[in-house]
C-alpha positions, -999 to 999 in steps of 0.1 A, spaced: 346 -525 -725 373 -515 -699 377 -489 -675 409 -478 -655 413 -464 -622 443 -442 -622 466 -446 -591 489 -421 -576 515 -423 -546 487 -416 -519 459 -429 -538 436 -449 -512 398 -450 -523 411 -473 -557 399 -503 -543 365 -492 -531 359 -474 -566 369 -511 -580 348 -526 -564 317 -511 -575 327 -509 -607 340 -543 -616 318 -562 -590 287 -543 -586 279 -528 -622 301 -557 -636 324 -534 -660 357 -547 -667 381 -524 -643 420 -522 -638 440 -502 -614 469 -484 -634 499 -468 -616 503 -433 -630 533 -444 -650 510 -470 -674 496 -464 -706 459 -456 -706 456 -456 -745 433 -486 -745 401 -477 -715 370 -466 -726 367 -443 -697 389 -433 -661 385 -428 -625 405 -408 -606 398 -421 -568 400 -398 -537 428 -402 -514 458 -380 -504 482 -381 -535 518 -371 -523 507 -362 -489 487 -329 -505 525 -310 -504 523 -277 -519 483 -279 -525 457 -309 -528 462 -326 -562 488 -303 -574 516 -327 -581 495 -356 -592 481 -328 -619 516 -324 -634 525 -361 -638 521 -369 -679 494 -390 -675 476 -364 -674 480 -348 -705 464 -385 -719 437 -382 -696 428 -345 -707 431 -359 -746 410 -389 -734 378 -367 -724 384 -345 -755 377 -376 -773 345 -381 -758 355 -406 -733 342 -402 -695 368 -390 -669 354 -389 -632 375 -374 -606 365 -381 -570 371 -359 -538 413 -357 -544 402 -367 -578 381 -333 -581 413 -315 -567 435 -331 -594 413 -324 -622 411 -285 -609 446 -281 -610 456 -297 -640 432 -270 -659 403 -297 -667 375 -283 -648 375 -244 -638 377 -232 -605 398 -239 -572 397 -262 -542 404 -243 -509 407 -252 -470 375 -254 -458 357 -225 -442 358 -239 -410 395 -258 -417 391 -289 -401 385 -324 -418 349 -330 -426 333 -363 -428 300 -367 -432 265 -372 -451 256 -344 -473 222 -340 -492 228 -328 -526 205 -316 -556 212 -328 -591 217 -297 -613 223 -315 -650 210 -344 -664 222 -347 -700 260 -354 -693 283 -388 -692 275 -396 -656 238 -381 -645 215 -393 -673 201 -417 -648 190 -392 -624 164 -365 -625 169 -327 -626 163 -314 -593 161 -347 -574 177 -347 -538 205 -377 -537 225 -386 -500 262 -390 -500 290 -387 -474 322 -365 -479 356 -368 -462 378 -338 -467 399 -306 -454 404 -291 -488 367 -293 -504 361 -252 -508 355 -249 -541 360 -215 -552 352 -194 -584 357 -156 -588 325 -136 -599 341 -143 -639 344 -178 -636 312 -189 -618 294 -163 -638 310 -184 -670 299 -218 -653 262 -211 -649 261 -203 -688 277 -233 -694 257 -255 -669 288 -266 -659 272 -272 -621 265 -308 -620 258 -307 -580 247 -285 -552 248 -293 -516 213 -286 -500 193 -297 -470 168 -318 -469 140 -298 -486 162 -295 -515 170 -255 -509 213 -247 -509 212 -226 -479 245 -221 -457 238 -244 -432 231 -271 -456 272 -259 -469 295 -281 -451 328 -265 -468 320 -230 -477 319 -234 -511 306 -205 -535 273 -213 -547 270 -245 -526 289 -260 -552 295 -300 -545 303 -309 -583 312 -296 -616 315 -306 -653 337 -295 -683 312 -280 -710 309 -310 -730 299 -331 -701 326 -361 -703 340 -350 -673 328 -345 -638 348 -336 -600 330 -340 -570 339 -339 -535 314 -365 -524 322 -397 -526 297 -417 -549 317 -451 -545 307 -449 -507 270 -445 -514 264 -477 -540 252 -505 -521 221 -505 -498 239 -517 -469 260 -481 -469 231 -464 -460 224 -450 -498 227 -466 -530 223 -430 -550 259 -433 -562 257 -463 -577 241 -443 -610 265 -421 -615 288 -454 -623 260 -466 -641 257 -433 -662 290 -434 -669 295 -468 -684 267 -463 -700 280 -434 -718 312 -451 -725 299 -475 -754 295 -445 -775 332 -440 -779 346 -472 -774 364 -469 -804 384 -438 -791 420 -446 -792 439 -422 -764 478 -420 -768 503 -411 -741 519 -377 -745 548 -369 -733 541 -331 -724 535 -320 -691 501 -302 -684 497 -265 -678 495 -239 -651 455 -248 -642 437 -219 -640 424 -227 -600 463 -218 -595 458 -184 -615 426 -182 -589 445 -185 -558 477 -167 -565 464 -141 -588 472 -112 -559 502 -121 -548 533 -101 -556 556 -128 -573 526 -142 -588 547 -148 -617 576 -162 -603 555 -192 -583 534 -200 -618 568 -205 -643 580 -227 -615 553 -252 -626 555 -253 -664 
């Protein structure tokens, strides 16, 4: 089994989310510049970091490189696709996981430890935890606000597709336990079939006992755990560039040339 961590120009957690997968859970791991093939990894991470210097938003050029497009084909085959802090933002805005990453309420850089509940179980990366348990990670972020208009977020809690709230320490998501402003104190999210998650904390910083909290270290577990059940998923490259992402449609949806900035980006 093999798992890739995909690297973009600004990429700078890769090595930290290498080293707790290939050292600590002992899965085979590579770091793949955006321009490789991915067609032979049972499952991808796509580390935090600050890919192209966040020009025009966070993650939206990395979202329309074509690597992409394999990644997005890679989860529809039922292979795990984890997207961490800039990660999160790139998988928003390439249209794999709803919503929109904004500046945070108060728009400063936030770096921090952050309680957060575990809403779902029964996807790629949380079947080690428990429903409702209370997990400690740090975040490190400017543009961590996730948003959702009444439609969307109404759409995600039928689906489940909450995989994370930010609470305090009695496990309640009240606002002072929201260190971004997020809608519904929402810290991660999952596509409907589970295979793949965004999350603004990092989990790679959270593995080992000497961090402070090992409580990440499962989610890696979880996930290559998963990964044996479609190890014989072969991915292939397209050559295609992704779509407008619907967290675009979110944030420019009333603005005058609306239509104008989206055709820019097909």
């Amino acid at each position: 089994m093999k798992f890739a961590i995909v690297r973009f120009g600004g990429s700078n957690c890769d090595l930290d989310v290498h080293h707790i997968l290939n050292d600590v859970v002992g899965v085979s791991t590579d770091l793949v510049w955006y321009k490789d093939s991915i067609e032979d990894y049972d499952g991808v991470v796509i580390p935090g970091g600050f890919s192209y210097g966040d020009y025009l938003r966070a993650g939206a050029i990395a979202a329309r490189t074509p690597i992409m497009n394999a990644i997005s084909r890679l989860a529809e085959a039922g292979k795990p696709v984890l997207g961490i802090c800039n990660g999160f933002q790139i998988l928003v805005e390439s249209g794999l996981l709803p919503g929109a990453l904004r500046t945070n309420e108060y728009p400063k850089f936030c770096c921090r430890w952050v309680n957060l509940r575990v809403e779902k179980t029964d996807t790629a990366f949380t079947s080690k935890f428990r429903k409702g348990e209370i997990v400690r990670m740090p975040i490190a972020h400017k543009e961590g606000n996730f948003f959702a208009d009444d439609a969307t977020l109404r759409g995600m809690n039928s689906n489940r597709e909450i995989a994370f709230r930010y609470v305090d320490s009695d496990g309640d998501a009240v606002p002072d336990s929201n260190p971004n402003g997020s809608v519904a104190n929402t810290a991660g999210v999952v596509n409907t079939s589970g295979t793949v998650l965004g999350m603004m904390p990092h989990p790679e910083r959270a593995s080992e006992a000497v961090l402070g909290s090992d409580d990440g270290l499962r989610i890696f577990e979880s996930m290559v755990e998963y990964a044996d059940a479609s190890r014989d998923i072969s991915v292939s490259t397209p050559k295609s560039m992704v779509k407008v992402s619907p967290g675009l449609k979110l944030l420019f949806s009333h603005t005058p040339n609306y239509q104008n900035q989206s055709a820019s980006y097909h």
